[in-house]
C-alpha positions in Angstrom: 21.0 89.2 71.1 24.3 90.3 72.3 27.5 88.2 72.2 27.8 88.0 75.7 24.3 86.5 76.1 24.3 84.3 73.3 27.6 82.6 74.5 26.3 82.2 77.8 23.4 80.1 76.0 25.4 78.0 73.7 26.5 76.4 77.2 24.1 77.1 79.8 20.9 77.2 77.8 21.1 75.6 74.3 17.6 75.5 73.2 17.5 79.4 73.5 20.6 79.8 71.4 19.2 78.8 68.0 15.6 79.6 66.9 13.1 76.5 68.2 10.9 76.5 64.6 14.3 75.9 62.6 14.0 72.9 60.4 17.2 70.9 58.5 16.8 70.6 54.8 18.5 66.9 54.3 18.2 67.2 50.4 20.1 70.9 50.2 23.1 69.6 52.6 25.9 70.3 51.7 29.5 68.0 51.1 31.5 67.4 54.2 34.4 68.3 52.1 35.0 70.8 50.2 36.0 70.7 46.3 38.0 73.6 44.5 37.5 74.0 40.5 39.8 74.7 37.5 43.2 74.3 39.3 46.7 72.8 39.4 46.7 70.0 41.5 49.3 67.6 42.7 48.2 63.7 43.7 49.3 62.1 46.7 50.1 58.5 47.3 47.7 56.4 48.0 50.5 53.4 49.4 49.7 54.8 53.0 51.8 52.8 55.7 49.6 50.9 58.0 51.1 50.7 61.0 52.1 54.1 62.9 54.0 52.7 66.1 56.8 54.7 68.6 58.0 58.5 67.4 60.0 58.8 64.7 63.6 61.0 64.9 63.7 63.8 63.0 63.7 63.1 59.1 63.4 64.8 56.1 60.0 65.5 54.1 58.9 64.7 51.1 55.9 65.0 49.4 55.1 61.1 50.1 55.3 61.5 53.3 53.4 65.0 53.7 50.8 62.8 52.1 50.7 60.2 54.5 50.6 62.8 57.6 47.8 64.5 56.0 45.8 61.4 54.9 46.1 59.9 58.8 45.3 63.3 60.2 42.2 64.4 57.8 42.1 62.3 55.0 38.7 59.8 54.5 39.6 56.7 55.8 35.9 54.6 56.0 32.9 55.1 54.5 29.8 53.4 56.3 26.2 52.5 56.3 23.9 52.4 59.1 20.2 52.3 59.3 18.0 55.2 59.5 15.8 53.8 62.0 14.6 50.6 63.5 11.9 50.6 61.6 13.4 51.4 58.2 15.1 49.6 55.6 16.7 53.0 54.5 20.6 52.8 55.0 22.4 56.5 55.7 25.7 56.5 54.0 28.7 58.9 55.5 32.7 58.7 54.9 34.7 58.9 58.1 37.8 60.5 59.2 40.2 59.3 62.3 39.3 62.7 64.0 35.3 62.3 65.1 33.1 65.3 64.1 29.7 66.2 65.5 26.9 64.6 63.2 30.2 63.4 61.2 29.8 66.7 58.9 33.5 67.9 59.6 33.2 71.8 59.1 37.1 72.4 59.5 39.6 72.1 56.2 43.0 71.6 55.8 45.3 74.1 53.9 48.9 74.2 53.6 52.0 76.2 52.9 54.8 73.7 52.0 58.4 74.3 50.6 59.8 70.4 49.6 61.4 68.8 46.4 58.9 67.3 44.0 56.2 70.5 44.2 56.2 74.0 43.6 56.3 76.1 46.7 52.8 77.6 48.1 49.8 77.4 49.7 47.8 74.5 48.9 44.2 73.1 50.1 44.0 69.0 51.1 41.6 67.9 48.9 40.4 65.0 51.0 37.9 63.7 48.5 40.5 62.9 46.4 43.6 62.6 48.4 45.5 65.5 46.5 46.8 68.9 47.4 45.5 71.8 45.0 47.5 74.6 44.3 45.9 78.0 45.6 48.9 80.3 45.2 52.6 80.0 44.1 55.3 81.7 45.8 57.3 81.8 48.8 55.6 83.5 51.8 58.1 82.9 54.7 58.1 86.5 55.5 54.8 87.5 55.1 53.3 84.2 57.2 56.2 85.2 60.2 54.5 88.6 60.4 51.7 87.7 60.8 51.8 85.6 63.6 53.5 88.4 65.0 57.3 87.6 64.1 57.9 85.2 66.9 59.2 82.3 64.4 61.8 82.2 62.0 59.7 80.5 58.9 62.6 79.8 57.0 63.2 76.9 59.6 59.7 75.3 58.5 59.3 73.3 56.0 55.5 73.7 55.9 52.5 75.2 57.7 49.2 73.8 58.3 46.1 76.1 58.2 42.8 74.9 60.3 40.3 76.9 59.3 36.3 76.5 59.7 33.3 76.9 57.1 30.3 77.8 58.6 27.6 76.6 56.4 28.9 72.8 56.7 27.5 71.9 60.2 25.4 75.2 60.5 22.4 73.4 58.1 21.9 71.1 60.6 23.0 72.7 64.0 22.2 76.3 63.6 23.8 78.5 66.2 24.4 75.7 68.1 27.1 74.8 65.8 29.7 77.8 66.8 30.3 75.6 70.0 30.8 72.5 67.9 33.0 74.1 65.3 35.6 75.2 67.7 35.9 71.8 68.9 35.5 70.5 65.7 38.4 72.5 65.0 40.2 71.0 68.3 40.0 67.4 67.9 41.8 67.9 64.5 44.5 69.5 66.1 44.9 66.8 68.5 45.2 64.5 65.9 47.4 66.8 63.7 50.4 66.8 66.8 49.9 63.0 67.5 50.4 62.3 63.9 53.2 64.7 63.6 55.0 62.8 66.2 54.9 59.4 64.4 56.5 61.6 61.4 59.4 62.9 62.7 57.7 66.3 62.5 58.1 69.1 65.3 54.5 70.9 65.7 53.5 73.4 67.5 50.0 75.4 67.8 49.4 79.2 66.7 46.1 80.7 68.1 46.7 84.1 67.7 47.2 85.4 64.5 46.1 88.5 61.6 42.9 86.5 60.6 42.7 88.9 57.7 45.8 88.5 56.2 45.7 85.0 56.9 42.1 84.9 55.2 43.6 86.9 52.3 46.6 84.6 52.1 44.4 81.4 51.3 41.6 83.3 49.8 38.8 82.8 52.1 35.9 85.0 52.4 35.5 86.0 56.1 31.7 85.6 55.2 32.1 82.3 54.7 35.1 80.5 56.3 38.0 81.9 58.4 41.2 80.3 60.1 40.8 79.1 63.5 44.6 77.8 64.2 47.9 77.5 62.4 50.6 75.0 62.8 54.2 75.4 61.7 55.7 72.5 60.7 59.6 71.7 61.0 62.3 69.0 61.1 64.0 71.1 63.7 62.9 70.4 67.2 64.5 73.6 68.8 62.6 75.9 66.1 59.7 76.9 67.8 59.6 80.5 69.1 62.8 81.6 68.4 62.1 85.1 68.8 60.9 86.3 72.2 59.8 90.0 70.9 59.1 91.4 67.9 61.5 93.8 67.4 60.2 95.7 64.1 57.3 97.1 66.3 53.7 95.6 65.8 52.0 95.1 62.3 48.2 95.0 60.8 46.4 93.4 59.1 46.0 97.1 56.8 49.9 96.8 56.5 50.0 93.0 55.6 47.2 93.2 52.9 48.6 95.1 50.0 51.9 92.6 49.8 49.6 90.1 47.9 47.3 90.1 45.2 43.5 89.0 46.2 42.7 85.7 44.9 38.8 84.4 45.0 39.4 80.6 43.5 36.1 79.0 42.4 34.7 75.9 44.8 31.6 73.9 45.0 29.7 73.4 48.2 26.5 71.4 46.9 24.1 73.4 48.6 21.7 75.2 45.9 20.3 78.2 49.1 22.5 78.7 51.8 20.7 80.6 54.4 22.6 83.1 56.6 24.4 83.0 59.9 24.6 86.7 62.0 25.5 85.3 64.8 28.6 83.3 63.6 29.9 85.9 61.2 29.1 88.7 64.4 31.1 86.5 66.7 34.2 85.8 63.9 34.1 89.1 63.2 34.9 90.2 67.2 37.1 87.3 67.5 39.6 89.0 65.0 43.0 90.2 65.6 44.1 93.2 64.2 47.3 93.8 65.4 50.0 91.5 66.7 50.1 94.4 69.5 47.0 92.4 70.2 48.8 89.2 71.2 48.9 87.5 74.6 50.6 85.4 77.0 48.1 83.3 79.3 49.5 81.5 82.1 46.6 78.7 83.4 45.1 79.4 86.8 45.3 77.5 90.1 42.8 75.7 90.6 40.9 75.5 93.6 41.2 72.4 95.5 37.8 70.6 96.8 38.3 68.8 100.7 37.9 65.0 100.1 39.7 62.0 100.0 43.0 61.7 97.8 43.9 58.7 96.3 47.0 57.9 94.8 46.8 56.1 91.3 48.8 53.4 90.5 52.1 54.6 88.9 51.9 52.8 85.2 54.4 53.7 82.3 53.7 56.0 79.0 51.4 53.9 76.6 53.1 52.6 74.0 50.4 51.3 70.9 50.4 51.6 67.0 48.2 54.8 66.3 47.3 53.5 63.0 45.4 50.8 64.6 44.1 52.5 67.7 42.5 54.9 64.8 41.0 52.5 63.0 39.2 50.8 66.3 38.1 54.3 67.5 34.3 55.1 66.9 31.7 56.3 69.7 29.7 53.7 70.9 26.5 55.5 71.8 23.7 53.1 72.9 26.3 50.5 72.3 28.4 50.6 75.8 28.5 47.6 78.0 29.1 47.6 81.8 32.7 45.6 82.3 35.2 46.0 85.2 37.7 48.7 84.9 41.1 48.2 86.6 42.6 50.8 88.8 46.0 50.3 86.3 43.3 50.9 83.1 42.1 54.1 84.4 44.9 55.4 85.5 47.0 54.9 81.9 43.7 56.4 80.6 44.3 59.6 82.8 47.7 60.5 82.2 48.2 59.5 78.9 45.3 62.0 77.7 47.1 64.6 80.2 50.5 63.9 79.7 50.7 63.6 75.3 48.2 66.8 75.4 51.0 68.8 76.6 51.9 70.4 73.3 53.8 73.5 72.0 51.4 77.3 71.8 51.7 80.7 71.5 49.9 81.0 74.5 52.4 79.7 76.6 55.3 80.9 75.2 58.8 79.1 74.4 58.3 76.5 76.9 55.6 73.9 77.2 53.8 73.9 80.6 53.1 71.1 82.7 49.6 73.1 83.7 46.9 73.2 81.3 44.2 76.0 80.6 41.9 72.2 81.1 41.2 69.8 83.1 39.6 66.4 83.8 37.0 65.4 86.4 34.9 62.6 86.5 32.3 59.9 87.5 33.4 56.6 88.0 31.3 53.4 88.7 32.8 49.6 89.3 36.4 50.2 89.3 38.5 48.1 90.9 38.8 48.8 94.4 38.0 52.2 93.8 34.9 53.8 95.5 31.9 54.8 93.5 32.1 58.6 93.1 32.8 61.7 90.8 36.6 62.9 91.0 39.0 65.5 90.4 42.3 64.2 88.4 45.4 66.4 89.4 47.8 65.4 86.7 51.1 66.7 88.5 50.4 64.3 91.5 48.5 61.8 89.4 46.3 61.3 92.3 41.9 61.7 92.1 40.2 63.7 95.0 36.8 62.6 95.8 34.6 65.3 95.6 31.4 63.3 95.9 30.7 59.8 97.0 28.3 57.3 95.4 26.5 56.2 91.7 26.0 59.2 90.1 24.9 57.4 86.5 21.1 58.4 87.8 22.2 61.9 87.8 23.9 61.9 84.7 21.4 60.4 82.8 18.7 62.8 84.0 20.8 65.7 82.6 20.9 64.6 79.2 18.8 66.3 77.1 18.6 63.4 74.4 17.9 59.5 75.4 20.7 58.4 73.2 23.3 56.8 76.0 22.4 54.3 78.7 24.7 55.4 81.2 24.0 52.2 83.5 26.6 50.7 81.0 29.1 53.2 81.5 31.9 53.0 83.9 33.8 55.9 83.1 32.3 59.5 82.0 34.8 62.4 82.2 34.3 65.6 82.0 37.1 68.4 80.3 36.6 71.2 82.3 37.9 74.8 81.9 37.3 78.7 83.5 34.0 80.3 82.8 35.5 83.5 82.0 37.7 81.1 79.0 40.3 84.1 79.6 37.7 87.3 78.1 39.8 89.8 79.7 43.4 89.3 78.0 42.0 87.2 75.0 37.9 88.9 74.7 35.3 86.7 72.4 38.3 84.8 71.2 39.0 82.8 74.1 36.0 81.1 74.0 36.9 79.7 70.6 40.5 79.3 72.2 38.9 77.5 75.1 36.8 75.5 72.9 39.6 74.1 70.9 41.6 73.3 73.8 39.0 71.2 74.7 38.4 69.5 71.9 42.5 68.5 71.7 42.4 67.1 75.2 38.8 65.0 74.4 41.2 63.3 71.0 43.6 62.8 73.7 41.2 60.8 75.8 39.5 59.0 72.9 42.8 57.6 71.6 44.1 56.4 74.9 40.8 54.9 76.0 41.0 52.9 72.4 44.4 52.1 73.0 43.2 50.3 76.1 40.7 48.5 74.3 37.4 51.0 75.6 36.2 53.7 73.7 34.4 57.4 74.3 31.0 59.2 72.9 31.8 62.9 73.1 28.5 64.7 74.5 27.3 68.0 74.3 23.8 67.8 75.2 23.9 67.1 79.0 23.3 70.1 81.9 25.9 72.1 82.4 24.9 73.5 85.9 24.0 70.1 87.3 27.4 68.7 86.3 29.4 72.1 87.6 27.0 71.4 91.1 28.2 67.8 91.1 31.4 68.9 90.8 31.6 72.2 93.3 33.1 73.8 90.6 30.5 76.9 90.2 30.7 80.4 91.7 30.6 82.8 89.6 32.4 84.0 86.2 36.1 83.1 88.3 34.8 79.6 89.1 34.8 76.8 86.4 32.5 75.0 84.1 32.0 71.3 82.2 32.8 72.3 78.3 32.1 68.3 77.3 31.6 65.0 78.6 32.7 61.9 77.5 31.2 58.7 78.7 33.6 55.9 78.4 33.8 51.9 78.8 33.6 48.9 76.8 31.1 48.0 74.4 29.5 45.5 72.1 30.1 45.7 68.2 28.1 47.8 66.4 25.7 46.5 63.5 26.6 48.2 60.6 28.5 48.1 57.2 32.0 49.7 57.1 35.2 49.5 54.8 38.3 50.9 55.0 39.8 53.6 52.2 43.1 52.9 51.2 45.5 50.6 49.7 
C-alpha cells in the first residue's frame, strides 16, 4: 500500500487501514510508561501544589518546580478501576494522566534537556512511574540542540527543552495502523497541556515541529525503529526569547554533519512486552516524515477559509475564563455513555468557544516570530437546546466571535448514524464540535509530515476545548470513529484535496457521575 493511500484510509476509510483478522494480545501489553535500567537518577518532589490558578510572572527554575510542571503536565495523577462488562465482576485497573490518551495507553514520553542548580546538566527522560528524571547523557548541548532546529533560537537563553517523542509499540498492540492517527494526536494533547501548564509556571513555551529527527533521535538515544521525536519545546524565563534569529546565517546543516559531534548511546529500558510484532507502515511513514536538512524547513501561513451563506450570529461578548487548572484537571474525564441532556446558555457556549480558540494561540516554528491570530484549525459544530439559539451545525469564526449557520435543524440522528461504535447516546448531547483542518494538511511545503503536523495541531486545540468545557462545569469524549464524509457533507466543507475535512469530534455537555473507583496520586 502506498503512503498516499494508506493516509487517505486512516481518515476516510479506517477498517481498510489495518488488517480486519488482527487480534490484541491483552496478556503481552505492554506498560503505558516506559522504565529505563541501570542509571543515575534524580527524584522529584512529591509536595505538588494543588491549586494552579492565574499566570505566574516570570520566575526562576528550580528543580522543584521543573518537577511540579512535569508532574501536572505528564505525570500519573489517578489510578482507577472500572468494570469489564455488565456482566462481569472483573475490575480493569489503569493510572491516568491530566492529558486523555486513546484507550488511556499514552504512547508519547517526556524527555528533557535542562541546565538549573541542584542537577547536573543534560538530557534526561521523566520517569512518570516514579516521578523522577533519569539521567541519559551529561553535558551541555546548547549548540548542538540550536542546530538542529535549524539555528533560529539562541539556547543559551533556555533553561531547558522538552522532547515529545512517540513509541510505536505502546498503542500499536491494540490499534494497529490505526494508531499512527492517534499517536499524533496523542502527541498533541500533551502539548496542549505542556503550554497551559507552562503558563501557570512562569515559563515561556513555544512549539518546534520541524527539526533533524536523526540528530534529535541520536541525542536522546532512540532507535528510529522504535520511537522518534514528534515536537520540541524550548523552555525559558525570558518571554522575548523565542526566535531570535530570523535566518540561519551559517548556511543549512544535516543530520550527516550533526551526528559525529556525539557519541551513540543505546541505554537499556523495559517495555513488558515478551514478542513485539512489527509495524511497516509506521516506521515507512516516520521514515518519509524526516527532515534532513534545516534547508528543509518551512514557513506555513493558514489559508482563508471559505465562508458558507447562512445566518450569522453574534455571540455574546463574555471575558477570558479565569479557573484553577489544577482542579479543572482533576474534574476532566470523558463521559462516554454517561452524558446527560441539560440547557446550555448562549454565555456557556460562547466562553467555551473562545477560550479553546483564544489560549490555543501559542508560539511555532511554523509561523514564525509572531503568533497568529489565524489557525491552521478550526471549529464547527452541532448544537441542540441552547438558549435561544436555533437548532443547527455552525461555523465558529474566532476573529468575529460570531457562528454561521450552515445547516438548520437536530442533527443528533445524523451523528449518531455515523458512528461506527454504539458507545455515545448523542440524544444527551448538546454540544459536539468538530476541529477541522485542510485535506491536503499542507503536503506540498511540509510532504507526509504535515499530516503528523496537522494531527497534532488538532490534538492541542481538542485539550483546549476539554479544559474550557470542564472549567464550565461540562465535559468532552474525543471521537475518532465517526464518518468523515458525512460530517464534511454536513458541513459543506468537501471539494476536493483544497477543501477541508473533520480530523475529530468531540461531543460535549453535562453528565451524570460515573460508577467507578478512582484515587488521586499525590501528597
Amino acid at each position: 500500500m502506498s503512503l498516499e493511500a494508506f493516509l487517505h484510509n486512516l481518515h476516510f476509510d479506517i477498517e481498510k487501514a489495518s488488517p480486519p483478522d488482527w487480534e490484541v494480545d491483552w496478556d503481552d501489553a505492554p506498560l503505558t510508561y516506559k522504565l529505563y535500567r541501570d542509571l543515575p537518577v534524580f527524584p522529584l518532589s512529591l509536595e505538588v501544589p494543588l491549586t494552579l490558578e492565574g499566570c505566574s510572572g516570570p520566575s526562576k527554575q528550580d528543580l522543584k518546580g521543573i518537577g511540579h510542571f512535569l508532574w501536572y503536565a505528564y505525570g500519573l495523577t489517578q489510578v482507577s478501576q472500572v468494570s469489564s462488562s455488565s456482566e462481569s465482576e472483573d475490575l480493569m485497573q489503569s493510572f491516568r494522566r491530566f492529558p486523555p490518551s486513546g484507550g488511556a495507553l499514552y504512547p508519547s514520553e517526556l524527555y528533557v534537556y535542562l541546565k538549573m542548580e541542584g542537577l547536573p546538566a543534560g538530557v534526561y527522560h521523566y520517569d512518570a512511574a516514579h516521578h523522577r528524571l533519569v539521567l541519559l547523557r551529561e553535558g551541555n548541548f546548547d549548540s548542538y540542540i540550536t542546530k538542529a532546529l535549524g539555528e533560529n533560537f539562541d539556547m543559551s537563553a533556555c533553561f531547558g527543552t522538552v522532547f515529545v517523542s512517540t513509541m510505536f509499540w505502546k498503542n500499536f498492540y491494540k490499534y494497529n495502523n490505526f494508531s499512527y492517527r492517534l499517536q499524533g494526536l496523542d502527541a498533541g494533547v500533551l502539548l496542549g497541556q505542556l503550554l497551559e501548564v507552562a503558563k501557570r509556571f512562569g515559563i515561556a513555551a513555544g512549539v518546534c515541529f520541524q527539526f533533524l529527527d536523526r540528530a534529535i533521535n541520536h541525542l536522546l538515544g532512540l532507535s528510529d525503529e522504535e520511537e522518534s521525536t514528534y515536537a520540541v519545546v524550548p523552555l525559558s524565563a525570558d518571554p522575548a526569547f523565542w526566535c531570535t534569529v530570523e535566518s540561519n546565517s551559517n548556511g543549512p546543516v544535516t543530520s550527516t554533519e550533526l551526528l559525529p559531534e556525539l557519541p551513540g548511546i543505546q541505554p537499556e529500558h523495559y517495555v513488558r512486552s515478551q514478542r513485539i510484532r512489527e509495524f511497516p507502515m509506521l516506521t515507512k511513514l516516520n521514515a518519509a516524515s524526516m527532515i534532513e536538512t534545516t534547508q528543509s524547513f518551512r514557513r506555513i501561513s493558514p489559508k482563508n477559509g471559505t465562508k458558507s451563506e447562512g445566518h450569522i450570529v453574534a455571540l455574546p461578548i463574555v471575558k477570558r475564563l479565569s479557573y484553577d487548572l489544577a482542579s479543572v484537571c482533576r474534574k476532566r474525564f470523558s463521559p462516554e455513555m454517561d452524558f446527560a441532556l441539560g440547557k446550555v446558555s448562549q454565555w456557556q457556549l460562547a466562553s467555551l468557544l473562545q477560550e479553546a480558540t483564544a489560549s490555543f494561540s501559542y508560539r511555532n516554528d511554523l509561523d514564525g516570530k509572531n503568533v497568529n491570530d489565524e489557525h491552521r484549525v478550526s471549529l464547527y459544530a452541532c448544537l441542540y437546546n441552547v438558549e435561544d439559539l436555533q437548532d443547527g451545525a455552525y461555523q465558529y469564526d474566532s476573529t468575529t466571535h460570531t457562528l454561521q449557520q450552515i445547516q438548520s435543524g437536530d442533527q443528533r440522528v445524523r451523528l449518531q448514524y455515523g458512528m461506527s461504535l454504539d458507545i455515545m447516546n448523542f440524544q444527551q448531547v448538546p454540544i459536539c464540535i468538530h476541529v477541522v483542518g485542510d485535506r491536503d494538511h499542507s503536503k506540498t511545503q511540509l510532504g507526509y509530515r504535515g499530516y503528523r503536523i496537522q494531527q497534532m495541531e488538532a490534538g492541542m486545540l481538542v485539550q483546549k476545548l476539554l479544559l474550557a468545557s470542564s472549567a464550565l462545569g461540562m465535559n468532552g469524549h474525543p471521537l475518532l470513529g465517526f464518518d468523515v464524509e458525512m460530517c464534511d457533507e454536513l458541513y459543506k466543507i468537501g471539494g476536493g484535496p483544497q477543501g477541508k475535512t473533520s480530523l475529530i469530534q468531540i461531543p460535549i455537555g453535562h453528565h451524570r457521575n460515573r460508577p467507578w473507583l478512582k484515587g488521586s496520586l499525590h501528597s
